[in-house]
DSSP file (Angstrom, degrees, kcal/mol; ACC not computed):
  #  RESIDUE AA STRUCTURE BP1 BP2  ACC     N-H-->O    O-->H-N    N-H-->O    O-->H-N    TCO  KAPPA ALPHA  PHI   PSI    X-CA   Y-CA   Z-CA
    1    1 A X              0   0    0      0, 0.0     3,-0.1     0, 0.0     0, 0.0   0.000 360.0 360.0 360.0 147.0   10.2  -26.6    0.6
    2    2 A X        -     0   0    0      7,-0.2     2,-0.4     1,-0.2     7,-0.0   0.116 360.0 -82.1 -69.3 176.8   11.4  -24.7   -2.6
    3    3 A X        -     0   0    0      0, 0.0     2,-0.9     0, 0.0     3,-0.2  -0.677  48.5-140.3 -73.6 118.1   14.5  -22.1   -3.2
    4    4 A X        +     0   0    0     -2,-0.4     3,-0.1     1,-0.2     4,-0.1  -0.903  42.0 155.6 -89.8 105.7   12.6  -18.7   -1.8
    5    5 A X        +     0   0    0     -2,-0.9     2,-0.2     1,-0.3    -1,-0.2   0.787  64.7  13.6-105.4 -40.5   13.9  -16.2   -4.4
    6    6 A X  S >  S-     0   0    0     -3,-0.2     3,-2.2     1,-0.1    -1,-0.3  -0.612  79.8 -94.6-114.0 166.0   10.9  -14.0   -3.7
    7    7 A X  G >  S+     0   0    0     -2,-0.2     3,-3.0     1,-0.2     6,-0.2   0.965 116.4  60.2 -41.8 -62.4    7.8  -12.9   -1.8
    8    8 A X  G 3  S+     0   0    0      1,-0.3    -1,-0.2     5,-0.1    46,-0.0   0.286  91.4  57.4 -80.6  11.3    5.9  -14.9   -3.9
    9    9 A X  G <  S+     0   0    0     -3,-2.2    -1,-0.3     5,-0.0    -7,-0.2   0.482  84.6 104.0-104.1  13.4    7.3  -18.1   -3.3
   10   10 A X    <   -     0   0    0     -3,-3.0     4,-0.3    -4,-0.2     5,-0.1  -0.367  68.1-147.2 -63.3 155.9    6.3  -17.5    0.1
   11   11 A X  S  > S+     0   0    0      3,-0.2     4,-2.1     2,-0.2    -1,-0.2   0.758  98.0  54.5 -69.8 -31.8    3.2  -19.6    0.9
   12   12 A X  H  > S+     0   0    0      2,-0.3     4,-3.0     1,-0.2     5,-0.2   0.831 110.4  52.0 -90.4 -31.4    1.5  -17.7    3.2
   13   13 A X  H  > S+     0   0    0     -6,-0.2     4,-1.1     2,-0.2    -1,-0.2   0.901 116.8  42.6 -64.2 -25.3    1.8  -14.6    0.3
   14   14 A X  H >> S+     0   0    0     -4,-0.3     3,-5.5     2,-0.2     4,-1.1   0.857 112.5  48.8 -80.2 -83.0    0.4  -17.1   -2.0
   15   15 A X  H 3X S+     0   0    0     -4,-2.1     4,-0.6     1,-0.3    -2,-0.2   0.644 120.7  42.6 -30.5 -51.1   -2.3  -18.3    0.6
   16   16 A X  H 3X S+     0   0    0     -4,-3.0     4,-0.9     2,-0.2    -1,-0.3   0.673 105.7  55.8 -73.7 -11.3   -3.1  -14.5    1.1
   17   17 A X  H XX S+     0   0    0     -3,-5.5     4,-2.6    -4,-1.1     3,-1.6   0.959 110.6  50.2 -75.0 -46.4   -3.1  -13.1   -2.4
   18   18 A X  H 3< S+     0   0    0     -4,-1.1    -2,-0.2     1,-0.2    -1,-0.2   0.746 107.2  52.8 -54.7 -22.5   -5.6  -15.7   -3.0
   19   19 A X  H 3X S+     0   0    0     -4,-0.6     4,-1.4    -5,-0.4    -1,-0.2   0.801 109.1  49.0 -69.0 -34.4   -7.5  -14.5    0.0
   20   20 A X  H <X S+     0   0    0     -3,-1.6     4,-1.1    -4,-0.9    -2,-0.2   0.722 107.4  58.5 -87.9 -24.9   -7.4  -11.0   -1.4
   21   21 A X  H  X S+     0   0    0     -4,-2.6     4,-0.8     2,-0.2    -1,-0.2   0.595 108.7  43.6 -79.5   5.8   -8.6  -12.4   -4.7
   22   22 A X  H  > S+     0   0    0     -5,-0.4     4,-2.2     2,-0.2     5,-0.2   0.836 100.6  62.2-108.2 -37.5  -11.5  -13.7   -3.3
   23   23 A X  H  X S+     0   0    0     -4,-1.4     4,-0.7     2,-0.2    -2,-0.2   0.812 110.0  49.9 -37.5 -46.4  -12.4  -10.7   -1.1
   24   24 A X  H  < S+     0   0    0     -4,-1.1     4,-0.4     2,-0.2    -2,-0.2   0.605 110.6  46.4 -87.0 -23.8  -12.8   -8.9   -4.7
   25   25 A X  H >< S+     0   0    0     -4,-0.8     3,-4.7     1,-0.2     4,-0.3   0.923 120.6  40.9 -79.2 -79.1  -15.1  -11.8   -6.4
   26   26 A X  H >< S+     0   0    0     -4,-2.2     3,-0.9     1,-0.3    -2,-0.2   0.629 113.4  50.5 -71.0 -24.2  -17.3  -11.9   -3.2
   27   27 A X  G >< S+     0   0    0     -4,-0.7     3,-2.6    -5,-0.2    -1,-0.3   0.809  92.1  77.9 -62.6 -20.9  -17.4   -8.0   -2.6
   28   28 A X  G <  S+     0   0    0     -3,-4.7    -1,-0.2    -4,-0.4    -2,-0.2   0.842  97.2  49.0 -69.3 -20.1  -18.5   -7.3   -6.6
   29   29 A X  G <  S+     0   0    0     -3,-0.9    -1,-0.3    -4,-0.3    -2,-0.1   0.391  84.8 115.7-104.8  17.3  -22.3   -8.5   -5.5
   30   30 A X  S <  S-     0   0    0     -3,-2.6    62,-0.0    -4,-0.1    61,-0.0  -0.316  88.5 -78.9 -72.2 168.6  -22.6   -6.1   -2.3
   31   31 A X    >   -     0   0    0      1,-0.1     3,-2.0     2,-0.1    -1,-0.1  -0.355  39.1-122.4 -76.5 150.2  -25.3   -3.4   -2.6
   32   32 A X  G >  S+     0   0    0      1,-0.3     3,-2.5     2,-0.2     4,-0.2   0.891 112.8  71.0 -56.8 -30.1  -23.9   -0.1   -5.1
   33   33 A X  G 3  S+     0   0    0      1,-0.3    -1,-0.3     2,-0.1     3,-0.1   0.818  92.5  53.0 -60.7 -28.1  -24.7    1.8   -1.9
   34   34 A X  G < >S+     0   0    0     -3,-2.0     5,-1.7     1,-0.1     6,-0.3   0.086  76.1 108.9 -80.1  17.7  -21.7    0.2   -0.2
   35   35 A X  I < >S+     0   0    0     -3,-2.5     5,-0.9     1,-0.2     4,-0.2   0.911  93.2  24.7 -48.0 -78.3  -18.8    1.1   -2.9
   36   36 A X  I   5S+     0   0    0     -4,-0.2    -1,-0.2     3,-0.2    -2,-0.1   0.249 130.2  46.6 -93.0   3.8  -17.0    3.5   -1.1
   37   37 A X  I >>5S+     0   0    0     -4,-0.1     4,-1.6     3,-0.1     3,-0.9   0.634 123.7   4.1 -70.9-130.3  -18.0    2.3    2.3
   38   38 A X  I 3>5S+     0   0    0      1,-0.3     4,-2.5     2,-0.2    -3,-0.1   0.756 137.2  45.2 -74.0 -49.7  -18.0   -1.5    3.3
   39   39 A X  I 3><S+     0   0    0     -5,-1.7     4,-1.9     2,-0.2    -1,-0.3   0.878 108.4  48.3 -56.0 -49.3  -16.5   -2.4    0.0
   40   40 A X  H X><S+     0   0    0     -5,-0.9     4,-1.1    -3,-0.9     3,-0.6   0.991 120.1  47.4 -73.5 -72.5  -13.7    0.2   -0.5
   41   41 A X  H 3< S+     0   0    0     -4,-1.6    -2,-0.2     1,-0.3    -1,-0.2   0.582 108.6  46.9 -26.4 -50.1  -12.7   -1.0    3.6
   42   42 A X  H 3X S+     0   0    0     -4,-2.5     4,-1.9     2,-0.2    -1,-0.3   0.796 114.1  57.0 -88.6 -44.3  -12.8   -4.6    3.4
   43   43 A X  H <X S+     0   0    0     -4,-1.9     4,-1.3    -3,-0.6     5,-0.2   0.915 108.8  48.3 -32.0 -63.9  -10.2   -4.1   -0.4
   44   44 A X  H  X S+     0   0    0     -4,-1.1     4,-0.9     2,-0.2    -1,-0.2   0.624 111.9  42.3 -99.9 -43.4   -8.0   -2.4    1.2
   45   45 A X  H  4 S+     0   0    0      1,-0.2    -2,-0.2     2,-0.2    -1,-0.1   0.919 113.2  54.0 -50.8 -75.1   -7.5   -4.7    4.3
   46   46 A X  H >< S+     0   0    0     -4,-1.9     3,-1.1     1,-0.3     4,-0.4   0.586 113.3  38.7  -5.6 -58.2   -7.5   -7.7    2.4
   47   47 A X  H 3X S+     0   0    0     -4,-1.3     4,-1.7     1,-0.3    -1,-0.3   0.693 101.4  72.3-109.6 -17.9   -5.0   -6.8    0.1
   48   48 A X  H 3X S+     0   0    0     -4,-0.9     4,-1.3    -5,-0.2    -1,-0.3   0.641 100.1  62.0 -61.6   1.4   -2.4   -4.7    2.9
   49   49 A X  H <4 S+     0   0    0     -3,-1.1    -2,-0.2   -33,-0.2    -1,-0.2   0.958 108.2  28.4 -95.8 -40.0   -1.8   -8.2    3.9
   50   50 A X  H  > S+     0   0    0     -4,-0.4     4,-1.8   -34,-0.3     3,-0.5   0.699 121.6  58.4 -77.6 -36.3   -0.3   -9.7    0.9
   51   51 A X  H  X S+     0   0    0     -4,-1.7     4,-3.8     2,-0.2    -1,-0.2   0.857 111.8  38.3 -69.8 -55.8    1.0   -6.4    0.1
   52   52 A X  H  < S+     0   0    0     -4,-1.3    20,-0.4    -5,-0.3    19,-0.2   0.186 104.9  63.0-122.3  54.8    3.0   -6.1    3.5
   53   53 A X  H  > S+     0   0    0     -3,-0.5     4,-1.2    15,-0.1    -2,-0.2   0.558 107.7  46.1-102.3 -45.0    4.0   -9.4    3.7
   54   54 A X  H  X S+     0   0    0     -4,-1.8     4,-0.6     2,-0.2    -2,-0.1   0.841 112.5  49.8 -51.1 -43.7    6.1   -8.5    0.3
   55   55 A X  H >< S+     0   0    0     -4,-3.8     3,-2.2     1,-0.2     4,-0.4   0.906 108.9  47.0 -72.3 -66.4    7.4   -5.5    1.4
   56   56 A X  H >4 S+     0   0    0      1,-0.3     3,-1.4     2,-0.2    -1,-0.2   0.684 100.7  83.0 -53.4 -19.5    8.8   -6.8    4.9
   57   57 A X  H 3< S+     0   0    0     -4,-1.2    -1,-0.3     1,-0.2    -2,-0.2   0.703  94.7  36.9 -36.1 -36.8   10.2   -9.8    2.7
   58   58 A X  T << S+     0   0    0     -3,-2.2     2,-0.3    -4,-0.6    -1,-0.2   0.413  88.3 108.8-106.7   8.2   12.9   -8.1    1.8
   59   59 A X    <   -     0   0    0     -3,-1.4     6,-0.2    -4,-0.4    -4,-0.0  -0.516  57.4-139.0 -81.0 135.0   14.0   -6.0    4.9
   60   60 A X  S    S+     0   0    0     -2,-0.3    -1,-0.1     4,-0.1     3,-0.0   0.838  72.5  68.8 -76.6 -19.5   17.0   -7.1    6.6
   61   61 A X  S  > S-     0   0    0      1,-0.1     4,-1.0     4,-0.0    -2,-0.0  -0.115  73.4-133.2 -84.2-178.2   16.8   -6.9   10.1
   62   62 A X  H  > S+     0   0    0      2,-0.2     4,-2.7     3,-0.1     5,-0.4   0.957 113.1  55.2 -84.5 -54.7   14.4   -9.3   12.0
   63   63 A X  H  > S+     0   0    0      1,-0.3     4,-2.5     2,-0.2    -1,-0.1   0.819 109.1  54.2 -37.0 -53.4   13.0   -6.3   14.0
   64   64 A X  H  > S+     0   0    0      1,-0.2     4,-1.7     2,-0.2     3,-0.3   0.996 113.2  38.2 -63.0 -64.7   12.3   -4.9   10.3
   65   65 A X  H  X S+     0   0    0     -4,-1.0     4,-0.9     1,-0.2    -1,-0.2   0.976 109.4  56.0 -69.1 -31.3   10.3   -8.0    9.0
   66   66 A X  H  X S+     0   0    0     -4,-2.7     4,-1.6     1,-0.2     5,-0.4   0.961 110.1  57.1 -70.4 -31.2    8.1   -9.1   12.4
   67   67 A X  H  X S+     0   0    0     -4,-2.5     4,-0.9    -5,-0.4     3,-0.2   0.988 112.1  34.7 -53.1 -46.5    6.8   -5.1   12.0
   68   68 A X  H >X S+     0   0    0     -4,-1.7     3,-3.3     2,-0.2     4,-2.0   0.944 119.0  51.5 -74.7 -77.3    5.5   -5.5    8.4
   69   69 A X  H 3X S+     0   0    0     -4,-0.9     4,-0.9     1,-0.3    -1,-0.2   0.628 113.6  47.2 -41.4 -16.5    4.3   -9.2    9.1
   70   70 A X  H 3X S+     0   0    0     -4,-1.6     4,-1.6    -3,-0.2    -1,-0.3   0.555 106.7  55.9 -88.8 -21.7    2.5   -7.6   12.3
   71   71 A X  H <X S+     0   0    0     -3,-3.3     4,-2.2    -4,-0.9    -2,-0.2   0.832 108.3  47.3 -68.2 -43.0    1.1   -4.8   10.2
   72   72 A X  H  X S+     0   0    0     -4,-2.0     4,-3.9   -20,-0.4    -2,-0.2   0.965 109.9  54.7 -76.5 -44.6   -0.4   -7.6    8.0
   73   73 A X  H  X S+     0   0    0     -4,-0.9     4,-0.5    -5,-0.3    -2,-0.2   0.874 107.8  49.9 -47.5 -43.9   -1.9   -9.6   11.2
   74   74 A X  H >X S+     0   0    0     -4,-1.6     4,-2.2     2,-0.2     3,-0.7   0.872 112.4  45.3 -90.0 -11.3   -3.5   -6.6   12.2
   75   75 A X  H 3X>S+     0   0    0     -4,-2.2     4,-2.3     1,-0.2     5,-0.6   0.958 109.9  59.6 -60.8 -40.5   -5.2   -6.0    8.5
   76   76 A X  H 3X5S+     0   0    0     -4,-3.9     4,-0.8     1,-0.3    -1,-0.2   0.690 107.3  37.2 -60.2 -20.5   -6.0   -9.3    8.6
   77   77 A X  H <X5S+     0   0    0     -3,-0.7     4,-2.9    -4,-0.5    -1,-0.3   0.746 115.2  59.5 -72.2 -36.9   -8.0   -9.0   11.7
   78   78 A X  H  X5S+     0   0    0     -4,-2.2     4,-2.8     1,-0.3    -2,-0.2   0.987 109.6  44.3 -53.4 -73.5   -9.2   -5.6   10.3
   79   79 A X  H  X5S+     0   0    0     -4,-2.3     4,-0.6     2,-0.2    -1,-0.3   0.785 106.2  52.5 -64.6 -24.9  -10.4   -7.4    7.7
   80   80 A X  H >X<S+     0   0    0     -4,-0.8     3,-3.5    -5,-0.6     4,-2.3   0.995 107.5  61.9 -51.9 -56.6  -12.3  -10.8    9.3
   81   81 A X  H 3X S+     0   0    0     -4,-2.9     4,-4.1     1,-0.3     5,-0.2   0.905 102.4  46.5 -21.1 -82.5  -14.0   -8.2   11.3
   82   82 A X  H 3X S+     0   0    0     -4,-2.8     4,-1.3     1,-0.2    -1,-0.3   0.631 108.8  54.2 -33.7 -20.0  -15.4   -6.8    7.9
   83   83 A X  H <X S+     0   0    0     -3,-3.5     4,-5.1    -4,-0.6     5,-0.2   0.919 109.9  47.8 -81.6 -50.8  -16.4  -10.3    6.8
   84   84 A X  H  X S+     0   0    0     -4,-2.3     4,-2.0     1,-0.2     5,-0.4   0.979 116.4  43.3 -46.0 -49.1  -18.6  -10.9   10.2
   85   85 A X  H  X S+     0   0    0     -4,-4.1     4,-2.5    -5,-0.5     3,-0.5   0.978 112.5  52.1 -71.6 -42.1  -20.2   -7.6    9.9
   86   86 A X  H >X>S+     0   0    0     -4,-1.3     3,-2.3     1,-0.3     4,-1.2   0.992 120.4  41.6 -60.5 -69.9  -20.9   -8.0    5.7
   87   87 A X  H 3<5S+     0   0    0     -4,-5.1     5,-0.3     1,-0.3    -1,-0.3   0.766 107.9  50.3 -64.9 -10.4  -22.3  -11.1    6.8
   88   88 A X  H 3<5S+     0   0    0     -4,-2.0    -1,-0.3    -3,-0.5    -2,-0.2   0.555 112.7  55.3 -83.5 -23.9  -24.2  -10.1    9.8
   89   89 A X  H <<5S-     0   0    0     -4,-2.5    -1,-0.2    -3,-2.3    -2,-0.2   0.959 119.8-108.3 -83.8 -52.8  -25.6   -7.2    7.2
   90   90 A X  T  <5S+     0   0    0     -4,-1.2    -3,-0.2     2,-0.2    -2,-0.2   0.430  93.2 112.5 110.7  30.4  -26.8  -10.0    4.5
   91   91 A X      < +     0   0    0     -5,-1.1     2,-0.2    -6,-0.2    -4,-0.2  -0.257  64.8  39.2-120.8  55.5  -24.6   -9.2    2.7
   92   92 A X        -     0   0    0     -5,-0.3    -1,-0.2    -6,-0.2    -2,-0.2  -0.606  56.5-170.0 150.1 107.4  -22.4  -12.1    2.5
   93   93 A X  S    S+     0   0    0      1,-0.3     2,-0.5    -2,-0.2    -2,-0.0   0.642  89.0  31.0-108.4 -15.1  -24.3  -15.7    2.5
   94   94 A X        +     0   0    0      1,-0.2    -1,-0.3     2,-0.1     4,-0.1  -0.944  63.2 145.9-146.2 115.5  -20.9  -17.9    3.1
   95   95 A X    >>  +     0   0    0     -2,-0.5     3,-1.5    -3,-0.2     4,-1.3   0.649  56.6  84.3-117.8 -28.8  -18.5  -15.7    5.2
   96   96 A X  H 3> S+     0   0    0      1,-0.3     4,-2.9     2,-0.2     5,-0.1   0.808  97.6  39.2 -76.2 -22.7  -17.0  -19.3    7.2
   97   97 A X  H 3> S+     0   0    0      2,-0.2     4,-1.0     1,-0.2    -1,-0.3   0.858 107.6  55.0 -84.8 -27.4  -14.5  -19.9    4.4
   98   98 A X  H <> S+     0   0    0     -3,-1.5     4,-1.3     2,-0.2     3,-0.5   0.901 114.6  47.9 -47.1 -59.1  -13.6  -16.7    3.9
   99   99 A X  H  X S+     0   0    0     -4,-1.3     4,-0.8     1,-0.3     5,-0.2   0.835 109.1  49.1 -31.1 -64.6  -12.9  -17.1    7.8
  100  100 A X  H  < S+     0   0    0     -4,-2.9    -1,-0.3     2,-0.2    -2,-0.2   0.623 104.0  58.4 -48.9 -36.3  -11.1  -20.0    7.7
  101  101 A X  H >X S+     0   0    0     -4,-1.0     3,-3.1    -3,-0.5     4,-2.1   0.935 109.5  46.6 -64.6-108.9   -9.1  -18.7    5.1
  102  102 A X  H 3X S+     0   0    0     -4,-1.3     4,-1.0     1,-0.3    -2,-0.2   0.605 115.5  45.2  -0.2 -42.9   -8.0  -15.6    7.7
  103  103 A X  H 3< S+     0   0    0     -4,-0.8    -1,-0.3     2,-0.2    -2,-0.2   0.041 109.5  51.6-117.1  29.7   -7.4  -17.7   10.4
  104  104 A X  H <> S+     0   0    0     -3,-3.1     4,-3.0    -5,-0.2    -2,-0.2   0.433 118.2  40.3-118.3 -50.5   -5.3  -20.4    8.4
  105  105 A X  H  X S+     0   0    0     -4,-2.1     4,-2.4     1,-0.2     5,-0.2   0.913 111.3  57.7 -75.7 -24.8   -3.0  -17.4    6.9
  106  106 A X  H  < S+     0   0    0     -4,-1.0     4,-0.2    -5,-0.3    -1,-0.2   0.735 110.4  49.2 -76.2 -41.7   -3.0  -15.5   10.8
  107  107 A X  H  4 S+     0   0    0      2,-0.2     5,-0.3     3,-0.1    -1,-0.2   0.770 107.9  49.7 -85.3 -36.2   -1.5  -18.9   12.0
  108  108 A X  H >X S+     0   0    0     -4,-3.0     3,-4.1     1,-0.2     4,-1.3   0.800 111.5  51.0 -83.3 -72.5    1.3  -19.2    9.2
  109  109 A X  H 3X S+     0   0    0     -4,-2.4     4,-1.4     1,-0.3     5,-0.3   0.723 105.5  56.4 -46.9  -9.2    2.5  -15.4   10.0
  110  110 A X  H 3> S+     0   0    0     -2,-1.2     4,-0.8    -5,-0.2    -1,-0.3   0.620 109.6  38.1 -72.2  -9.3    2.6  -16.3   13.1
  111  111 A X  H <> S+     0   0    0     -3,-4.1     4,-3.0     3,-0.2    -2,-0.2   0.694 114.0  59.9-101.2 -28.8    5.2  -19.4   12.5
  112  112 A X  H  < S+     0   0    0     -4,-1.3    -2,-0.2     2,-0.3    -3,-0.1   0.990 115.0  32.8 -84.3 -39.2    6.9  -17.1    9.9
  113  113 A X  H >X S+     0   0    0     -4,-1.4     3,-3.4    -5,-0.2     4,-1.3   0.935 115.8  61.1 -43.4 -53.3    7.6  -14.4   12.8
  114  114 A X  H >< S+     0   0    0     -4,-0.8     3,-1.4     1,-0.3     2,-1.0   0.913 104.6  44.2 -55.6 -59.2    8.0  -17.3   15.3
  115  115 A X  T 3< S+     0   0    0     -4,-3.0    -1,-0.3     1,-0.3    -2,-0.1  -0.180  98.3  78.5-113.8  43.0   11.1  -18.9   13.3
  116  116 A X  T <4        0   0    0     -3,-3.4    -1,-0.3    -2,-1.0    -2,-0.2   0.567 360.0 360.0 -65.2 -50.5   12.5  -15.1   13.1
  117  117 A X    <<        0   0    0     -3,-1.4    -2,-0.2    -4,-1.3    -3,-0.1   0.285 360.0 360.0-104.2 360.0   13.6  -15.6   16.6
């Protein structure tokens, strides 16, 4: 493992940004009737994870970073929800990598809290 000067040598920020870029490719062929719906919902999760994984990165206390890193666990659920239902809609033909992805990144914040303590 590297020198951490930043969020973004974190893996699991990397492993989620990627997560969040991928949320935005697969969302761009949902139906126009879902912009500000399904689309706008599932954006927004996605990318609070990567988002408050950065911020709690730099807060000093531990109490302060397991909040933001818990914040992100629960977008991150928020969003898998959103993938099941977009696929359960048709709208979504390969949701399981998307999954995998979710529950691969759910397991490292969970180690990166766990070796807070």
């Amino acid at each position: 493992m590297g020198i951490i000067l930043g969020f973004t040598d974190l893996k699991v920020w990397q492993k989620s940004h990627n997560f969040v870029l991928n949320i935005y490719r697969v969302t761009r062929d949902f139906p126009m009737e879902e912009r500000f719906g399904l689309i706008s919902q599932m954006r927004r999760a996605a990318v609070s994870v990567p988002a408050n994984i950065a911020e709690g990165f730099r807060k000093k206390g531990k109490k302060d970073k397991a909040n933001f890193f818990n914040i992100a666990q629960g977008s991150l659920d928020e969003a898998k929800y959103y993938i099941i239902l977009s696929r359960d809609l048709g709208y979504l033909k390969e949701a399981d990598p998307l999954l995998d992805d979710a529950d691969e990144i759910q397991k490292m914040i969970f180690g990166f809290v766990k070796s807070l303590y």
